[in-house]
PLY file of the C-alpha trace (Angstrom):
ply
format ascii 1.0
element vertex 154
property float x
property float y
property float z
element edge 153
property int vertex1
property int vertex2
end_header
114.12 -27.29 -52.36
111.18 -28.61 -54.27
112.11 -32.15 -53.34
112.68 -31.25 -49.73
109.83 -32.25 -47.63
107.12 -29.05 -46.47
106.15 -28.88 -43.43
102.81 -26.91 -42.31
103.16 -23.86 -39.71
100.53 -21.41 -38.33
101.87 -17.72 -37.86
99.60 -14.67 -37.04
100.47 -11.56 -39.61
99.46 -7.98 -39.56
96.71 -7.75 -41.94
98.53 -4.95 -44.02
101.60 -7.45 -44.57
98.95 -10.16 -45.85
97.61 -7.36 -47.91
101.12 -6.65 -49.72
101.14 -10.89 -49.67
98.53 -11.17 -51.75
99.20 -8.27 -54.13
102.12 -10.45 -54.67
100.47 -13.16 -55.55
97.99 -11.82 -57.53
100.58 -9.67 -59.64
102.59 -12.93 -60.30
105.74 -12.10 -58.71
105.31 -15.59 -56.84
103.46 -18.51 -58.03
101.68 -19.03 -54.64
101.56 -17.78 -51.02
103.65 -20.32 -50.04
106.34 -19.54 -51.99
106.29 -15.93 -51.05
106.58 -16.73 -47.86
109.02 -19.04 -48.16
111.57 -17.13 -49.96
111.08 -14.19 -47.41
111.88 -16.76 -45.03
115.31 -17.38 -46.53
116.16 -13.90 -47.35
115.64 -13.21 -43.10
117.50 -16.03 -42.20
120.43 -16.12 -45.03
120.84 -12.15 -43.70
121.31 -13.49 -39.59
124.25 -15.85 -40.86
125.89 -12.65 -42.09
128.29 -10.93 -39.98
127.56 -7.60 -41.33
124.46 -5.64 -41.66
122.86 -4.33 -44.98
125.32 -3.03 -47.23
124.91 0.99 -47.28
125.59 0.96 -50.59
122.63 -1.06 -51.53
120.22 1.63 -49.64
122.19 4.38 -51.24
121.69 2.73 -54.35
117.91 2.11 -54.12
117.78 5.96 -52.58
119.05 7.00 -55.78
116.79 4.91 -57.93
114.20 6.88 -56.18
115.50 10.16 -56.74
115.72 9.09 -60.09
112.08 7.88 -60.81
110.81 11.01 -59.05
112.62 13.22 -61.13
111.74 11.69 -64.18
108.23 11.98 -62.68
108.36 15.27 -62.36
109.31 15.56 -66.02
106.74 13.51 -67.14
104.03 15.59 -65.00
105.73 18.74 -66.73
105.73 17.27 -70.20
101.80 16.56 -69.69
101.27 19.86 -68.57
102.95 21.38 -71.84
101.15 18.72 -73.72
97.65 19.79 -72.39
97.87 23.72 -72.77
99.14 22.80 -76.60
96.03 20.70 -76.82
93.86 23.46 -75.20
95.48 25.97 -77.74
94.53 24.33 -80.85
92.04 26.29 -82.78
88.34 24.90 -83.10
87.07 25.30 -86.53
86.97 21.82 -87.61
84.22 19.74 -88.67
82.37 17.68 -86.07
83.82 14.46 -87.45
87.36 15.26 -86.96
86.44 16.87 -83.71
85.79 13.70 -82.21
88.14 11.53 -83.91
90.89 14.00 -82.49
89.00 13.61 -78.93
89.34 9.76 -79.31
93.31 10.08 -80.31
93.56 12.37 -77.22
91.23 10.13 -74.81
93.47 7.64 -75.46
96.69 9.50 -75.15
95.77 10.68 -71.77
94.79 7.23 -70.83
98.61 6.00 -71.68
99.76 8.58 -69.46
97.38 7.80 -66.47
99.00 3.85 -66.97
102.62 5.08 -67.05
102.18 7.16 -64.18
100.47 5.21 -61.73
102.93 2.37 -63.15
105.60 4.90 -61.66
103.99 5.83 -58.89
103.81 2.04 -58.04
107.25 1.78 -58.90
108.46 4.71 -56.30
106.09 2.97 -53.66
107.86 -0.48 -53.87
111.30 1.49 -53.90
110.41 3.24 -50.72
109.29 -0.29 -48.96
112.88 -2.14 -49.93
114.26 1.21 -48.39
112.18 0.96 -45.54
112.78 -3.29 -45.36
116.20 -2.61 -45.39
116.67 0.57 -42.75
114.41 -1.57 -40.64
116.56 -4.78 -41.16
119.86 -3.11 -39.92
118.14 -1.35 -36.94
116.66 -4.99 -35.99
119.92 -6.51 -36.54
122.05 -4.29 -35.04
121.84 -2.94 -31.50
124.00 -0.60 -30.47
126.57 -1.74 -32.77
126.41 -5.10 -31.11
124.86 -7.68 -33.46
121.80 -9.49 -31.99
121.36 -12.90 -32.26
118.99 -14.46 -34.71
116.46 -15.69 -32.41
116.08 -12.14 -30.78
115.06 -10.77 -33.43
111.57 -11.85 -33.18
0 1
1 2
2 3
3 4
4 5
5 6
6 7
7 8
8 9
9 10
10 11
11 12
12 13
13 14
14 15
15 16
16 17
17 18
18 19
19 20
20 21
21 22
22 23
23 24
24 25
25 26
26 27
27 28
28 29
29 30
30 31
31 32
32 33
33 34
34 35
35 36
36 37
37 38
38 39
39 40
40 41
41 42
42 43
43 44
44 45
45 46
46 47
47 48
48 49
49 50
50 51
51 52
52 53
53 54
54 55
55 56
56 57
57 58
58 59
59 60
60 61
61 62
62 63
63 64
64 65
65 66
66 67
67 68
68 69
69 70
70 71
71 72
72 73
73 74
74 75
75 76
76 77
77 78
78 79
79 80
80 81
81 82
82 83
83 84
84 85
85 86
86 87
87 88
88 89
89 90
90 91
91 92
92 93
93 94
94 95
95 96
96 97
97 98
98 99
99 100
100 101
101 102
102 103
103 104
104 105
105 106
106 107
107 108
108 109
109 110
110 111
111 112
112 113
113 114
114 115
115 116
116 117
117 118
118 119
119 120
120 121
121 122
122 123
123 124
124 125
125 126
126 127
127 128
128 129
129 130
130 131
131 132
132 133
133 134
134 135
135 136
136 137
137 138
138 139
139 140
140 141
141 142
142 143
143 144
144 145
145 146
146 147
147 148
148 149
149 150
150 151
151 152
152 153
C-alpha cells in the first residue's frame, strides 16, 4: 500500500477515541495517525467481507487472558503484601548508614513494583477494550442473526 496513492478525508471522532489515537501514537504502536487509522480502516472493512461474525473463540480466548492477568495480579498484590509486613518486621538496631542504604534498596524495590503493576493494569485495560471491540463488532454486524450490510453499519 505504500505506493498506492492517499487520498485526504475529513471524519468527526469522539474525543475519547482520538484520545486512545494518540496514546497510540505516542506509545509507538503506529508510526503516525495516519497509519492508525488506516489499518483500523482495513481491519472494519476486511471483517464486512466475512460471512461470519467474530470468532467466539477469539473472545473466549482474550476473556481468559484476562482472567489470567488478574489472577496473577492478585498474586502479585499478595506477594507485596507479604513482602511489606517482612520489611516492617525487620528489627531496627542498625547503624544510620545502613538504615538508609536499606531504605534506598527498598525505595527502589517498591518503585519496580509500582511499574509492573500499572504495566498490568494497562495490560488488563487494553484486554478489556479488544473484548469490548469485539462484543461490539458482532452486535453491529449481526442483527438478529441476519447479517447487515456493510454500509449500515455506520
Amino acid at each position: 500500500m505504500p505506493d498506492e496513492i492517499r487520498i485526504p478525508v475529513n471524519a468527526k471522532i469522539p474525543k475519547s477515541l482520538h484520545d486512545k489515537l494518540i496514546e497510540a501514537v505516542n506509545s509507538q504502536k503506529f508510526k503516525d495517525k495516519t497509519e492508525c487509522i488506516t489499518k483500523g480502516l482495513e481491519i472494519i472493512l476486511d471483517n464486512t467481507h466475512q460471512e461470519s461474525p467474530p470468532d467466539e473463540n477469539v473472545l473466549q480466548d482474550l476473556k481468559n487472558e484476562i482472567q489470567k492477568l488478574q489472577s496473577e495480579l492478585h498474586e502479585k498484590y499478595a506477594k507485596i503484601e507479604e513482602l511489606q509486613s517482612v520489611i516492617q518486621s525487620f528489627p531496627n538496631p542498625v547503624e544510620p548508614a545502613e538504615v538508609q542504604a536499606r531504605d534506598n534498596v527498598l525505595h527502589l524495590l517498591l518503585e519496580e513494583k509500582d511499574r509492573r503493576i500499572e504495566g498490568l493494569e494497562r495490560e488488563v485495560r487494553n484486554l478489556d477494550r479488544f473484548a469490548h471491540y469485539f462484543a461490539e463488532s458482532k452486535k453491529q454486524i449481526t442483527n438478529g442473526g441476519e447479517k447487515k450490510k456493510w454500509w449500515k453499519l455506520w
